[in-house]
N, C-alpha and C positions, 0 to 999 in steps of 0.2 A: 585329510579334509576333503570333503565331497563337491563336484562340481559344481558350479554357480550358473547359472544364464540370469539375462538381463531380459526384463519384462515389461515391455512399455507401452502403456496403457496411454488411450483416444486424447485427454490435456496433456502430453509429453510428457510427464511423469515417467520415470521407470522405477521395478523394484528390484531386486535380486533374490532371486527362488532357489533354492538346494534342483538338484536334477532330482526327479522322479515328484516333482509336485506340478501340480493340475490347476487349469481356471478354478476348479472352486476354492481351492486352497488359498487364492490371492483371494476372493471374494469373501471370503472368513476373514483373511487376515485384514482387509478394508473395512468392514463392520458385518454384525449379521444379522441387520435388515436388507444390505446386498445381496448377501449372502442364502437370505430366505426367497427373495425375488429374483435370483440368476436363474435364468433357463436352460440357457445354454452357454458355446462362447465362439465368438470368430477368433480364430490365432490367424495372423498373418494373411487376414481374409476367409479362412476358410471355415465355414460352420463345424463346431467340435461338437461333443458329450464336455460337460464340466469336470467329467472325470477322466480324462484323458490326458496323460501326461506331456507336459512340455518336451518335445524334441532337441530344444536350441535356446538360444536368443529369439524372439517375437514380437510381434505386437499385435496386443490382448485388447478384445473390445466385449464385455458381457453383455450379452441379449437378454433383457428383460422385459418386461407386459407391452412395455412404452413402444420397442419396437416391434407394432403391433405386425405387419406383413408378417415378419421371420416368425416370432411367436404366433402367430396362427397356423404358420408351415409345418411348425415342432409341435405341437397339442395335435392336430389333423394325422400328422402320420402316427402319435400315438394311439390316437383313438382308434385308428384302423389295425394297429395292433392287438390292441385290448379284444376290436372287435373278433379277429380271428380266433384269439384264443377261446372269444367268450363260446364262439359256434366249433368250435372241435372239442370244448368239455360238455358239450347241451348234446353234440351228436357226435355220437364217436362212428369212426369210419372216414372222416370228413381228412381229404388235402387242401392243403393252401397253398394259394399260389401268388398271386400280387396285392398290394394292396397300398393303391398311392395316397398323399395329398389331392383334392382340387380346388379350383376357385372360390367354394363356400365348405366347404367339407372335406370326406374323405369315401370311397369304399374299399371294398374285398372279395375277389373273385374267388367261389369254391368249388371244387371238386366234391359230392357231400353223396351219399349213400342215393340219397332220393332230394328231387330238389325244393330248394328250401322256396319260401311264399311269405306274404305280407303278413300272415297270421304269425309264422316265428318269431316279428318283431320283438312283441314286447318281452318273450323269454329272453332272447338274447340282450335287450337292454336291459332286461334287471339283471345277468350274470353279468354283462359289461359294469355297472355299479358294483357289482361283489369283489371285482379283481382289482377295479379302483381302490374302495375302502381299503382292502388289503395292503396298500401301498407295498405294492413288490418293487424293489430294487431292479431296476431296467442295466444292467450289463452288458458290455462290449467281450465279445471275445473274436480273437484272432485264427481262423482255421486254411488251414493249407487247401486247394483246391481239391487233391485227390479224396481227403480225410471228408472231407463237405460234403463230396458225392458219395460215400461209401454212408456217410451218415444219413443222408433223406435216403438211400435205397435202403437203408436197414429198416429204418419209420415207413416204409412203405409210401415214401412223397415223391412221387416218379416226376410228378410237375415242378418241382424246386430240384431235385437231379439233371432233369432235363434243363434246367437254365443253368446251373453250376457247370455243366458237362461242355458251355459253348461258351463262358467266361475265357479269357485268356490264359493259359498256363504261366505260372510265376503271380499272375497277381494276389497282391494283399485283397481276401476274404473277410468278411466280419457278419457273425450271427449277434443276434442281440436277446440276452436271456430276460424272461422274467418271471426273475422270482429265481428257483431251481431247476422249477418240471416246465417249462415252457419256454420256445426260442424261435427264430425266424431269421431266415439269413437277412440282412438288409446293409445299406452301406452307413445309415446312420443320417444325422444325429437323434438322440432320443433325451430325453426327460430325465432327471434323475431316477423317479419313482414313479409306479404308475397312479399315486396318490398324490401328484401334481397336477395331474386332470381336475377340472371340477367335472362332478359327477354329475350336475344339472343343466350343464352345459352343452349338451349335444343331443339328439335325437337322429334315430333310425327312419327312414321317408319311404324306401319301397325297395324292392326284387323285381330284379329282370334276370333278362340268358345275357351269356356273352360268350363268343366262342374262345379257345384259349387262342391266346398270341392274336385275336383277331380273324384269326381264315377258319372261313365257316366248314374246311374238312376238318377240323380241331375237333377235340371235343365240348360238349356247351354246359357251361359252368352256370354257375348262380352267382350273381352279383348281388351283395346287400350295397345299397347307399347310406349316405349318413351326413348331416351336419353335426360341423362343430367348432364350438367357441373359444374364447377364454374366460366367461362367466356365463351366468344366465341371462342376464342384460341384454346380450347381445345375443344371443341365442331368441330369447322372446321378440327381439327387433329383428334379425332374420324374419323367423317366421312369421312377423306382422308382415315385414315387405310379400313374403313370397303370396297371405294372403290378399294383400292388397293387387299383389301382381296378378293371381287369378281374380280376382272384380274389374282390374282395369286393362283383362286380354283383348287386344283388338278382333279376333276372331272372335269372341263370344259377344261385342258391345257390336260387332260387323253385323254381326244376324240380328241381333235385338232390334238395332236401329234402322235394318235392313240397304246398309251401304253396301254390301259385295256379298260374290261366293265365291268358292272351288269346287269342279267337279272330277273325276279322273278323265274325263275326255280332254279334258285341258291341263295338265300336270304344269303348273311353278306358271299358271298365268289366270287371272282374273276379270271374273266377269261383275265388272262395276256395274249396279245397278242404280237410278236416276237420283237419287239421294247420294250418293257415295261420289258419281259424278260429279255434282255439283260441289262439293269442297275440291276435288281435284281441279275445274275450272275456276273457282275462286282462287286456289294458292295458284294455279297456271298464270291468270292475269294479272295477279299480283307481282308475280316474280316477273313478268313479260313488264309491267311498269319499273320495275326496280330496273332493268338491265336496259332499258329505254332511255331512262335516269341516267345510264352510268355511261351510256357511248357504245354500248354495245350493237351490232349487227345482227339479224338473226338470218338462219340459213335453213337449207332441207337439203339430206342430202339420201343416195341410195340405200334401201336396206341389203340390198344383198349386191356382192362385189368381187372379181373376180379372185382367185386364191394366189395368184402370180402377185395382187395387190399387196396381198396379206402378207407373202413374204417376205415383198420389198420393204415392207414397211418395220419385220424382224417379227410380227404375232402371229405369224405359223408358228415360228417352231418353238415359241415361249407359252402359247395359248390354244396349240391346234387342240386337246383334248376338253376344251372348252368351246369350243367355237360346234352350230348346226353346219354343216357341208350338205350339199346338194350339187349333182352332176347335172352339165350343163351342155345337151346333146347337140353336138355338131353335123345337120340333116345335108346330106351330098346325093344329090341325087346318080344315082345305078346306071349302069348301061342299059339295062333292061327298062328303067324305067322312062316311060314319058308325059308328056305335060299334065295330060290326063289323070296319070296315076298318083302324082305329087313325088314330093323328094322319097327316097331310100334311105334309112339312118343306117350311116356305115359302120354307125357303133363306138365311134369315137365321141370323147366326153371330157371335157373341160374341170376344172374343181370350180364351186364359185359357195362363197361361206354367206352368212347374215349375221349382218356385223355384231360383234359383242362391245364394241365402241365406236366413236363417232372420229377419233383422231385423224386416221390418215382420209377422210372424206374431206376434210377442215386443212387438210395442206394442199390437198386437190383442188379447192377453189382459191385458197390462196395464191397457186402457183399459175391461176389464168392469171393474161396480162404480165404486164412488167410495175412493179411495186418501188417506190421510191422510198427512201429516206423519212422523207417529210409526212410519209402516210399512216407511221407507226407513232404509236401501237393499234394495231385493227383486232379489236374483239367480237371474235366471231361465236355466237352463241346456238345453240341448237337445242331443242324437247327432242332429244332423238332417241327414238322405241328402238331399244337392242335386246339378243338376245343372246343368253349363255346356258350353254349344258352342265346345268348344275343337279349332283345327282341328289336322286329320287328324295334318299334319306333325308338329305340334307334342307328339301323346301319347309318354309315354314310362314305361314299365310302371306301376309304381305310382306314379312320381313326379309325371305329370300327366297325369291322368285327365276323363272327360265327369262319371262319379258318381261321388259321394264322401260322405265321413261327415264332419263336422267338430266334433269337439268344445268343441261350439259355447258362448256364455254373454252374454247381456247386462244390464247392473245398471241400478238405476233409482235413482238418487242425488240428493238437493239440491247445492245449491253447494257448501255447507260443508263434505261429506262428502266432495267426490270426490276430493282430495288421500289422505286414508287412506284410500279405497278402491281407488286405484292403487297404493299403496305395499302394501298387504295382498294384492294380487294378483302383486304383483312377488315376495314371499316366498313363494306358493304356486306360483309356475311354478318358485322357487328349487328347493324340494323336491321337485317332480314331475321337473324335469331333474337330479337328482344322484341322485333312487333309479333312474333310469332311465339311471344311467352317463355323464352329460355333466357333467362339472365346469366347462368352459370355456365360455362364451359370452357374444357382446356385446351392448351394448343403443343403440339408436341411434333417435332421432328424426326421422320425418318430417315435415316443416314442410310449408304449403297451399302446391297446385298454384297454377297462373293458372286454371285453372279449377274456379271450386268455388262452393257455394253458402254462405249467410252472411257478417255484416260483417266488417272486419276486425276492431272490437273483441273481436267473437268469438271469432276465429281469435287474435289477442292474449291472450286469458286463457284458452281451452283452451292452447294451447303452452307458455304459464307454467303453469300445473297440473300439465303432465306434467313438466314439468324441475321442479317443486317436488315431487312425487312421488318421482322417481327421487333426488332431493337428500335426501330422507327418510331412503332408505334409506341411503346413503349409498354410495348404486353409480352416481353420476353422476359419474365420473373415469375416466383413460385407463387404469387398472387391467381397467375392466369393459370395454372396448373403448366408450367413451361417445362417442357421435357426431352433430352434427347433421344431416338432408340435407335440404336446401331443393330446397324443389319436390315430392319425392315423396307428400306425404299423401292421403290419398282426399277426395273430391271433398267431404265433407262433416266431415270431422276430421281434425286431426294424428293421429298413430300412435305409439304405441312399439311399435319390432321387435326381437324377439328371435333372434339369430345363433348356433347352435348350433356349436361346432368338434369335427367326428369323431375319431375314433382315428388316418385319416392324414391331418389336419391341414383336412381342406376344411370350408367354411360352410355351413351351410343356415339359410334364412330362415325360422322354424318360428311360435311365439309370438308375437300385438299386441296390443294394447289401445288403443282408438281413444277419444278423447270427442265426442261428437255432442249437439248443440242443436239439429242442423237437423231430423230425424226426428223427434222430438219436436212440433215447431214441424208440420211439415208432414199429418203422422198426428195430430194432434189430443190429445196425451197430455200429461193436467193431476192436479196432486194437489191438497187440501186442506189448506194451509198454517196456520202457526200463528195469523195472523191470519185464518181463514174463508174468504181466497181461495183462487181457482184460480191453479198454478202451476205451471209448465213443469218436469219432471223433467230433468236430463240423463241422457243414457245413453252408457255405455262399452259398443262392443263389443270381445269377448275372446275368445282359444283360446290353449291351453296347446299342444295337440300341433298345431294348425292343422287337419290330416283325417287319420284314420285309414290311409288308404290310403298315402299321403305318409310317416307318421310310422314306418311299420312296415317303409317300404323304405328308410327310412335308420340303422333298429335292425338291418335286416340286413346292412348295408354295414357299418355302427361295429364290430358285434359279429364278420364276415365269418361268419355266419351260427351262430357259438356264442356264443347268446343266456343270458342268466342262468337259473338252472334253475329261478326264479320262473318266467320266459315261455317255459322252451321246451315245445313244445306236447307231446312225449314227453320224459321227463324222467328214465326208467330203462328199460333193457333186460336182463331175467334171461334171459342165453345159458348153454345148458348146455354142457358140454362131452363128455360120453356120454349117454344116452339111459337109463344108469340113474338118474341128475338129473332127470327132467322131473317127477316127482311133487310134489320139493323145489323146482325151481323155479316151480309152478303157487303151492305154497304161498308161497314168497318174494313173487312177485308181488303175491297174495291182500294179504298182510299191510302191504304198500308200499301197494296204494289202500284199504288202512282204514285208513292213517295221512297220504293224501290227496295221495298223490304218482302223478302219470301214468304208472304203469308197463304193460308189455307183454312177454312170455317171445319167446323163439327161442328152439323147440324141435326145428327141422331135424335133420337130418344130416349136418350140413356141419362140416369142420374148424374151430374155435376164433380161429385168424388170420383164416380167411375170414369170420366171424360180425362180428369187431372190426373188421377195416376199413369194411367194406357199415356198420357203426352209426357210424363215424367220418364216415364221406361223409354219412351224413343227421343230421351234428350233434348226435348224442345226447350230453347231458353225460356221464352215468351208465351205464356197463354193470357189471352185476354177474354176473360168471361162478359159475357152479356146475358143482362134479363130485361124484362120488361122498366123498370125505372133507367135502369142503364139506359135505353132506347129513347125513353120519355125523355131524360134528359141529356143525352149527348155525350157520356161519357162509357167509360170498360172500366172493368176490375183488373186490373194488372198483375200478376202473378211471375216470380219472375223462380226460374226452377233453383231449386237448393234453396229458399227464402221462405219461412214460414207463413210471413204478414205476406193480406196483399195490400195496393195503392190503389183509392176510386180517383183516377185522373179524368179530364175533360179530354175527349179524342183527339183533339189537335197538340195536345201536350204531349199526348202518349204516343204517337204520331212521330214529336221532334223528337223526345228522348231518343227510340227505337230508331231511330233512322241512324241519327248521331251516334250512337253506339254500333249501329250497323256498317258504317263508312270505315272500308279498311285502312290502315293504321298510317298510309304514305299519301291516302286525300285527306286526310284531318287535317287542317288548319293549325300553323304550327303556334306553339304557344310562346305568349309575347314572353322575353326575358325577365327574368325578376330584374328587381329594381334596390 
């Protein structure tokens, strides 16, 4: 009689399988409509092949469409599969070398005779469709280390040798065949067949270089990209976001509308130009009332600080290769030299950095004077311009920058406090993100790295404080996107992070609030407690919009650059429509900014279509046309952008509306309760 194991599937159930049967084997034997829809399978946690035989006793979980993450993980490395193969039978000569999953897709780095270019696409996608239809059989085989190396140096695959050759000796190997004539070492899992793909579902995007391994003495391969789905549905919703993403690029709606540039004399820093400014001092003031609102303090502190600071504080040696240094000459005057002559630099030089954060400035003023008890919580808030050496590659308009602003805050709390003083921050980034048009967003916990400073007990009751924080409010469930992530917290605190969801659907990591015992501890910062002692404050650091810079190229993305007519930096245009209007629209104008709305006339000469478009392209909400009866009788044509109709309002109406809608979202006049 042949061995049994016991197989226990996700509702408790278990079944009893012969030894040498496989997740698909239970998937047939449960029905086969499962059976047609298994992907793949977790045993015992671990992602399999459905054909991969049971070791033991288990517990069996099949991956099907539904779980959508894993199932895009398993299609994506297939496709990069396919892809290789489809580009070493199009051009023989060709090595392979990697070829991952990513975020929306997958690619394939080649080694190829001559390098390949965006023109190869579509041959290689219609061969990728050929190996599909074919539905080859995707196989696992088991090869010893040496047999693996001797096999690509036979093929002539010196780039799969070379990575086999620096694998561990003794480890389990696994090439994965498809079909007969075609294989790829990989550790797996893969598809049954490659006629589980849908073949409509993915698309080839472009060729770049890549050096091998990354180090540009390598040699530079051809990388093809690619998305891909699990139907075409979602493939055509891709591609709609991604063309929606290039319409609503903040660097391309930045020049349109003429809010900012970049030039390479200024690398990862921006020059705001007077429109672009003006929504920055709009959200500036706004947020300066919100934190006015909340009890907040505001400060200034130094930009640049000595490096002795930086270490005391532990962000030398966690951040030195981020951080600008600038030596800081200590002038002694020479024997030789006298009054006449001025000091001698002896040559000696101090470190002194510019801050890449505002934190240990914010424990320096906390620690003038002596702080009691009864003073906390003190929220100390700072706009402070910092600045980080971030490399080159890496900038990307405003969204990652060398200088930036961050609307910055850190609180000085006893123990007792910092539970409601998380939870009272959670309700004030609530209202800053929904008067500023984001209804959706998640909140998700960072738990401590492996490296970090402080005990665990510590890292223990900060991580509960935050999940009793978030439980407060009562936004710690899968409603709010609530999430734990082990590992990611900063080196000295858990984090809560706040996940914003745009208008087409993508995330940004905006909002944290962090608790720290260690900065405290290590900067010297003690209060006056109820018993007479000294005692350690904690401190949350905090931002609502994270930086400025950041915050305002993803208000132009959400909005695709028609911004609420609170922030848009022009807010009304009085275009005339003849030239006997321009007195009436100087006056229209006049009467629009004493009722505190940013208006500006077009008085040209130019046709009325051509006035309205030119104001559409630079995103003005509001154009209000004037002609000669306009004038006669007192009233604009209102136009309001994205609105086909216009409205002939009387100026004083058109006056209130505008204003009212211009009044940002925390001087509105709150609305009386229903009833």
């Amino acid at each position: 009689m042949s061995e049994m194991f016991t197989i226990t599937l996700p509702d408790g159930s278990a079944r009893m399988v012969p030894a040498g049967s496989t997740p698909g084997d239970v998937a047939a034997a449960i029905g086969p409509g499962l059976a047609r829809a298994a992907l793949a399978a977790r045993v015992d946690g671990e992602m399999v092949d459905l054909a991969r035989p049971f070791r033991g006793d288990a517990a069996l979980a099949l991956v099907t469409a539904r779980d959508e993450a894993a199932a895009l993980e398993l299609v994506r490395h297939d496709y990069a599969h396919v892809l290789a193969e489809a580009v070493q039978a199009l051009v023989p000569g060709t090595q392979i070398t990697f070829g991952p999953a990513t975020e929306d897709g997958f690619y394939y780095d080649f080694a190829a005779p001559r390098p390949l270019t965006d023109e190869d696409l579509p041959a290689i996608e219609a061969q990728m469709r050929r190996i599909i239809a074919a539905d080859k059989p995707l196989r696992r085989e088991v090869v010893s280390r040496d047999a693996l190396i001797a096999r690509w140096q036979a093929q002539g695959e010196r780039f799969k040798a070379e990575w086999a050759a620096e694998l561990p000796e003794g480890e389990e190997l696994s090439v994965y065949w498809s079909g007969d004539d075609w294989a790829d070492m990989c550790r797996g899992p893969h598809l049954a067949s490659t006629g589980k793909l849908d073949p409509e579902a993915f698309r080839l995007t472009r060729v770049s270089g890549a050096y091998w391994r990354g180090d540009q003495n390598n040699a530079m391969l051809s990388r093809v990209y690619g998305t891909g789905w699990l139907n075409r549905k979602q493939l055509e919703a891709h591609l709609h976001r991604i063309e929606e993403a290039a319409r609503r690029d903040h660097r391309k709606l930045g020049q349109e509308m003429d809010l900012f540039h970049l030039q390479p004399e200024a690398h990862g820093s921006i020059f705001w130009h007077p429109k672009g400014y003006m929504i920055w001092r709009c959200l500036e003031a706004y947020m300066r009332r919100r934190l006015d609102a909340a009890g907040y303090v505001e400060v200034k502190t130094p930009q640049i600080m000595d490096a002795r600071q930086w270490e005391q504080s532990g962000h030398w040696g966690k951040y030195r290769e981020n951080m600008f240094v600038v030596p800081d000459e200590i002038p002694h005057v020479g024997e030789e030299g006298g009054e006449d002559e001025g000091p001698v630099l002896s040559g000696e030089a101090d470190l002194m950095a510019i801050k890449p954060m505002n934190c240990p400035a914010h424990v320096l003023i906390f620690r003038q004077g002596i702080t009691s008890y009864r003073e906390l919580p003190i929220r100390m808030a700072e706009f402070g311009c910092c600045h980080r050496n971030e490399p080159h590659g890496a900038l990307h308009g405003l969204m990652r920058v060398r200088q930036f602003t961050q609307d910055d805050a850190h609180i000085f709390v006893r123990e007792d406090q910092l539970v409601q003083e998380v939870a009272d921050f959670c309700d004030l980034l609530d209202r800053v993100y929904r008067d500023l048009g984001f209804d959706h967003y998640a909140i998700k916990l960072a738990l401590r790295p492996d490296k970090r400073f402080g005990s665990d007990a510590m890292w223990d009751w900060s991580e509960q404080s935050m999940r009793d924080a978030v439980a407060a409010t009562g936004r710690a469930t899968a409603e709010w996107g609530w999430e734990e992530l082990p590992g990611e917290g900063a080196f000295y605190a858990p984090k809560l992070e706040f996940h914003l969801t745009d208008a087409i659907g993508r995330t940004w990591q905006v909002g944290t609030i962090q608790t720290d015992t260690v900065l405290p501890e290590r900067l010297d910062a003690s209060y006056i407690g109820e018993d007479g002692e000294k005692h350690r404050p904690v401190m949350l650091h905090r931002a609502i919009l994270g930086s400025f810079e950041r915050f305002i190229g993803i208000l132009i993305e959400h909005y695709a650059g028609r911004l609420p007519l609170w922030l848009a930096p022009v807010q009304a245009v009085v275009a005339t429509i003849v030239s006997d209007a321009d007195d009436y629209a100087c006056e229209v104008a006049a009467k629009l900014k004493a009722a505190g709305i940013r208006a500006t006339t077009d008085l040209r000469n130019e046709k009325i279509n051509y006035k309205v478009r030119e104001h559409s392209l630079q995103k003005v909400p509001q154009l209000l046309v004037v002609g000669k009866r306009e004038a006669e009788e007192g009233t604009v044509a209102l136009r309001t952008l994205g609105q086909a109709q216009q409205r002939v309002l009387p100026l004083a109406e058109a006056i209130a509306l505008l204003a009212a809608e211009a009044t940002p979202p925390d001087l509105r006049p709150a609305r009386a309760p229903a009833t």
